[in-house]
C-alpha positions as CSV (number, residue, x, y, z in Angstrom):
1,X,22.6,-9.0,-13.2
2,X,20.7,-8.2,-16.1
3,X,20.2,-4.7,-16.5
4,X,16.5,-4.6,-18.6
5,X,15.2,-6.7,-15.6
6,X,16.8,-5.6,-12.4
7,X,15.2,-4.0,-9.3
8,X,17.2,-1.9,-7.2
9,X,15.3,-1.5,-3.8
10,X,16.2,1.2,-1.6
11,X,14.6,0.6,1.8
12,X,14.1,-2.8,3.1
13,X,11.5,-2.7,6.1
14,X,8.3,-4.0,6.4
15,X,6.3,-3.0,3.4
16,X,10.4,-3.4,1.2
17,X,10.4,-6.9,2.5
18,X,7.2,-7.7,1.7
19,X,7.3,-6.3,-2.2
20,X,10.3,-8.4,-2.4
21,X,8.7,-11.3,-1.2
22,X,6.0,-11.0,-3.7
23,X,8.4,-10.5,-6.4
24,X,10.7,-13.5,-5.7
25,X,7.0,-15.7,-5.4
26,X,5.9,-14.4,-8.8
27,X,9.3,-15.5,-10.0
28,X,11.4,-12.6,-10.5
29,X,15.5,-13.8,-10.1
30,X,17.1,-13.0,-6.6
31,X,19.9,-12.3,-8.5
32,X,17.9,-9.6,-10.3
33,X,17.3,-7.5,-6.8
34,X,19.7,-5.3,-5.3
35,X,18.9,-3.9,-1.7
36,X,20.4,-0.8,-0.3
37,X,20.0,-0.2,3.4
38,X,22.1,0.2,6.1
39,X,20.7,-1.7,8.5
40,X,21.8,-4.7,6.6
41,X,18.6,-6.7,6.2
42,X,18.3,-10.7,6.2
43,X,17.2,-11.5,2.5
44,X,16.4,-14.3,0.7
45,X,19.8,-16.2,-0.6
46,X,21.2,-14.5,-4.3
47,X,19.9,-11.3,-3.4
48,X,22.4,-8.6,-3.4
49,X,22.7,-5.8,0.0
50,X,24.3,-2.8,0.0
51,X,24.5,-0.4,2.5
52,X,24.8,3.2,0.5
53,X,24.4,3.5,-3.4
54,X,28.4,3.6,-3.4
55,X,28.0,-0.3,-3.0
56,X,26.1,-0.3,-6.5
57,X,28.3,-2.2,-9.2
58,X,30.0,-0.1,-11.7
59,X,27.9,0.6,-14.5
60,X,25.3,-1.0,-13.0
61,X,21.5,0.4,-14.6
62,X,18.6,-0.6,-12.7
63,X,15.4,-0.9,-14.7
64,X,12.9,0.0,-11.5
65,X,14.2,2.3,-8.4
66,X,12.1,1.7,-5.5
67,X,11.9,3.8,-3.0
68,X,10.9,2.7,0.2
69,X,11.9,4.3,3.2
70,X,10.1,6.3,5.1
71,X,8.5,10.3,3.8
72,X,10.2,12.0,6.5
73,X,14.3,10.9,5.5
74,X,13.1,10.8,1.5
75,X,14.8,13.9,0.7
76,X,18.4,12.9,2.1
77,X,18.0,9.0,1.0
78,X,16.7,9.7,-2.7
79,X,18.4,12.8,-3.6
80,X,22.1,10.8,-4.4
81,X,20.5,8.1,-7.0
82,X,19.7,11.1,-9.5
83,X,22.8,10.1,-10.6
84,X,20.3,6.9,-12.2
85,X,17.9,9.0,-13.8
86,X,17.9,7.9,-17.7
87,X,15.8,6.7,-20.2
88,X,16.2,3.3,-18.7
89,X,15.5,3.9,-15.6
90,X,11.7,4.4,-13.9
91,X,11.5,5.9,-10.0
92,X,9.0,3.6,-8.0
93,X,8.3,5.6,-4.5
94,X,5.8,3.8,-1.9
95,X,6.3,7.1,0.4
96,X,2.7,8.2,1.5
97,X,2.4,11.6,1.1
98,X,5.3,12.7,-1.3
99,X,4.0,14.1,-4.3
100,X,5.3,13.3,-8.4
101,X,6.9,17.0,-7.8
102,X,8.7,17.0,-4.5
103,X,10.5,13.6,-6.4
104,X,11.4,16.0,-9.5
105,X,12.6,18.3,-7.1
106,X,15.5,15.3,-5.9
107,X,15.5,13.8,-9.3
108,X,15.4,16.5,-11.5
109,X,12.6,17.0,-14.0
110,X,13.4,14.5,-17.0
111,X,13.3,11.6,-14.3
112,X,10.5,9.0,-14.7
113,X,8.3,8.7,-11.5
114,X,5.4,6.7,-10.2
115,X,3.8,7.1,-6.9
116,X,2.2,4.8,-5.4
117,X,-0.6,4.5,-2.6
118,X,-0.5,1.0,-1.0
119,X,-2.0,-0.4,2.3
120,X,-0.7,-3.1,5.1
121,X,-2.4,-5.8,3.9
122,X,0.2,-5.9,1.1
123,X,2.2,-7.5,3.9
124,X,-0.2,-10.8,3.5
125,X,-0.3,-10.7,-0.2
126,X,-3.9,-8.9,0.1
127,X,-3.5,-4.8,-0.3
128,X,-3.9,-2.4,-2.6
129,X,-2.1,-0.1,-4.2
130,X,-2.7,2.9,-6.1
131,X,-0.4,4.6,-9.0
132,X,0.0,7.7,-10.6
133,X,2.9,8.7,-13.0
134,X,4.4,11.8,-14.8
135,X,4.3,11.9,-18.2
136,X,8.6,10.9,-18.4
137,X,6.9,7.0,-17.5
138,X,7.2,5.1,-20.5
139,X,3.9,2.7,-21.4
140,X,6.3,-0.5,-20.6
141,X,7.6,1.2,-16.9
142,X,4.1,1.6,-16.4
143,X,3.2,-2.4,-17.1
144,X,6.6,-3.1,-14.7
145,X,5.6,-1.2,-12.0
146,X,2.2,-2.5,-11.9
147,X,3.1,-6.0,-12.4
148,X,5.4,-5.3,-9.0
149,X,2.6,-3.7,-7.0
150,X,0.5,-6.8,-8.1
151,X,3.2,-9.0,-6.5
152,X,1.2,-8.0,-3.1
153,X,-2.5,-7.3,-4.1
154,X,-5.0,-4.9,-6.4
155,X,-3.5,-2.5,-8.6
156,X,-5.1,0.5,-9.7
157,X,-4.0,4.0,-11.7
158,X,-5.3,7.3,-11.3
159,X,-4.9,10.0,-14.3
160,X,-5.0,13.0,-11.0
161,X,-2.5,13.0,-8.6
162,X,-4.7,15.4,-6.7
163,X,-6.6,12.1,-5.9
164,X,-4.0,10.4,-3.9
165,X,-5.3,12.0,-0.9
166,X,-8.4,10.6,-1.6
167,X,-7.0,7.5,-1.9
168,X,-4.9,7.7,1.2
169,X,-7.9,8.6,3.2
170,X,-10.1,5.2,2.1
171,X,-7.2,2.8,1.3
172,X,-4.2,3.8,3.0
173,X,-5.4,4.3,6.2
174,X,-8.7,2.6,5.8
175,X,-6.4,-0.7,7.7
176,X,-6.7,1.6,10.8
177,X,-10.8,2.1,10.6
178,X,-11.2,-2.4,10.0
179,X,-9.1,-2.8,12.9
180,X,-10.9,-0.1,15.0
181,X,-14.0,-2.1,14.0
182,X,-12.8,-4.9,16.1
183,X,-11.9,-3.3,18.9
184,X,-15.2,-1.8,18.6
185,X,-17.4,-5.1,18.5
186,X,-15.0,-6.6,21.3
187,X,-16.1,-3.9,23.0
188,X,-19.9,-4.1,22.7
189,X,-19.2,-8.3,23.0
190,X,-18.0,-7.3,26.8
191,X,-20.5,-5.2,27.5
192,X,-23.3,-7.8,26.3
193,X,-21.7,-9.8,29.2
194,X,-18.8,-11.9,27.1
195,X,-15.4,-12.9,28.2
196,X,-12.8,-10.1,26.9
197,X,-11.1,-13.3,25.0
198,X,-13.9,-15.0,23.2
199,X,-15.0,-11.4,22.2
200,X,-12.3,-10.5,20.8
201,X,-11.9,-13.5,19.2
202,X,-15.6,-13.6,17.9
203,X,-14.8,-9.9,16.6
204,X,-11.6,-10.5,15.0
205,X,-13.1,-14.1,13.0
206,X,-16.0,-12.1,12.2
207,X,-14.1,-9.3,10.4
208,X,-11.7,-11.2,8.9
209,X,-14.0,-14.1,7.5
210,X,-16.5,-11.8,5.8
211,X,-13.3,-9.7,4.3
212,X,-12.8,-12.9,2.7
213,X,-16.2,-13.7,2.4
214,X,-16.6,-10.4,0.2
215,X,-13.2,-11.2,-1.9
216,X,-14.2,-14.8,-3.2
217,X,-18.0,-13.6,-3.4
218,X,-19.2,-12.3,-6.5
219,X,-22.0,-10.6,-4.8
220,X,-21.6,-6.7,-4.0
221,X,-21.5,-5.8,-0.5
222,X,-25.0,-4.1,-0.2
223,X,-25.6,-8.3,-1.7
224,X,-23.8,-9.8,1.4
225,X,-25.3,-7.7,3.6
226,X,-29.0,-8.4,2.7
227,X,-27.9,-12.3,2.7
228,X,-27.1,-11.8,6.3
229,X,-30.1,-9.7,7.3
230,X,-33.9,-11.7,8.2
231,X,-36.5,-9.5,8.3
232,X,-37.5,-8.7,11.6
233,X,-34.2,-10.6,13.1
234,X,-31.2,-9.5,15.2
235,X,-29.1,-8.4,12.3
236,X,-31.8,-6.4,11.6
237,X,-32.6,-4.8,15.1
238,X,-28.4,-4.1,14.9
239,X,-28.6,-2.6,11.1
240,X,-31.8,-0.2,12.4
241,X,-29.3,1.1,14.6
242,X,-26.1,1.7,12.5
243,X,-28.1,2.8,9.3
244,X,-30.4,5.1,11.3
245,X,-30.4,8.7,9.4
246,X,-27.1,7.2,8.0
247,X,-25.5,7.3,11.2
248,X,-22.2,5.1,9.8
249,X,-21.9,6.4,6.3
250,X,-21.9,9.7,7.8
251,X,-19.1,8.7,10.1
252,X,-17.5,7.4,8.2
253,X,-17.4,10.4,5.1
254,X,-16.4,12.8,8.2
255,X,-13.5,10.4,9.0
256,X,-12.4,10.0,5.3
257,X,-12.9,13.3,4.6
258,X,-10.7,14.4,7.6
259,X,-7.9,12.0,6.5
260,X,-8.4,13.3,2.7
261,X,-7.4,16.7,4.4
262,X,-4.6,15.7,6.4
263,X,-2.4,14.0,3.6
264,X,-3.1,17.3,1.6
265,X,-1.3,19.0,4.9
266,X,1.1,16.2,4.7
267,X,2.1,17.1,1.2
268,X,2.1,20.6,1.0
């Protein structure tokens, strides 16, 4: 396994299996992942599984830790690879609400760490994630973690970490709000007298073809929206409603804002 190049993943569910997914597509080596979980996940073939980091070759130097289980069992997973932290070696955690410090805290302080925000969509090759690192990241561990967040989406970095929760509140959860918007027009589709079935299967097209609709399009969304909208027509007569006094932008900002708040609670 070669050591500049390999990936040691700790934490193999669904958002793990997806980044490893991405990787293998954009043509990193099975043999250049190593997985550590103890529930003994199915992986693709030449990929290496472990169940604790006692089943980590000797000598073995990972170029990228990622750490991908879940915020409330970081503490007792993470704290054993400190035994990793070098020069060599960059700390990748996906684990929503744990801040660059709490990881220094397991790590110690010369360890080189990068948070990262990203969303469920990653799961389709279609999220995005968010990064932030201390100032132990090197410039190339900043290029390799980005280039493996990009294995499953949009990549951005933020220069705050106070951000993240900012971040959390539009992209991390902002999955939930989309899908709410479905039930939502289901909803109103029933109510306006349709099947339950062919509403929410008007509903769910509907969303999902103008989210694609606005990735292909080079128009802004304010764009799209005025494409849609005839003067004097239904869209129109709907739009009156939802952009009265700023009736959904208002919602909205309460909702995000209240989500900003939580994840500061979340982390302390």
């Amino acid at each position: 396994m070669s050591r500049s190049r390999s990936i040691l993943l700790v934490g193999c569910g669904k958002m793990g299996s997806a980044l490893m997914t991405g990787w293998i597509a954009r043509g990193t080596a099975p043999g250049d992942i190593f997985v550590v979980d103890p529930a003994g996940p199915d992986v693709p073939a030449g990929v290496s599984v472990g169940a604790t980091i006692e089943d980590l070759p000797d000598g073995f130097v990972p170029a990228v830790v990622v750490l991908a289980v879940k915020p409330q069992v970081m503490d007792a997973v993470a704290a054993p690879y400190r035994a990793l932290v070098g020069p060599e070696t960059v700390f990748l955690s996906i684990a929503a609400g744990r801040t660059v410090a709490s990881f220094e805290d397991l790590l110690g302080s010369e360890a080189a760490i990068v948070r990262a925000m990203p969303n469920t969509p990653a799961a389709v090759g279609r999220g995005i994630t968010v990064l932030f690192a201390n100032p132990h990241v090197a410039a190339h561990q900043r290029e390799m973690c980005e280039s493996l967040l990009a294995a499953v989406g949009q990549v951005a970095w933020i220069e705050d970490e106070a951000l993240m929760d900012a971040v959390t509140g539009v992209s991390g959860s902002g999955p939930a709000y989309v899908f709410h918007l479905v039930e939502a027009m289901a909803a109103a589709g029933e109510a306006a007298g349709l099947s339950p079935d062919l509403a929410m299967q008007l509903a769910r097209a509907t969303v999902a073809g103008s989210g694609e609709l606005l990735a292909q399009s080079p128009d802004d969304a304010a764009t799209l929206r005025e494409n849609v909208t005839s003067p004097g027509g239904t869209t129109a007569a709907a739009l009156a409603i939802l952009m009265r006094d700023d009736a959904l932008t208002r919602l909205m900002t309460d909702a995000i804002g209240r989500a900003t708040e939580r994840s500061r609670e979340l982390a302390g």
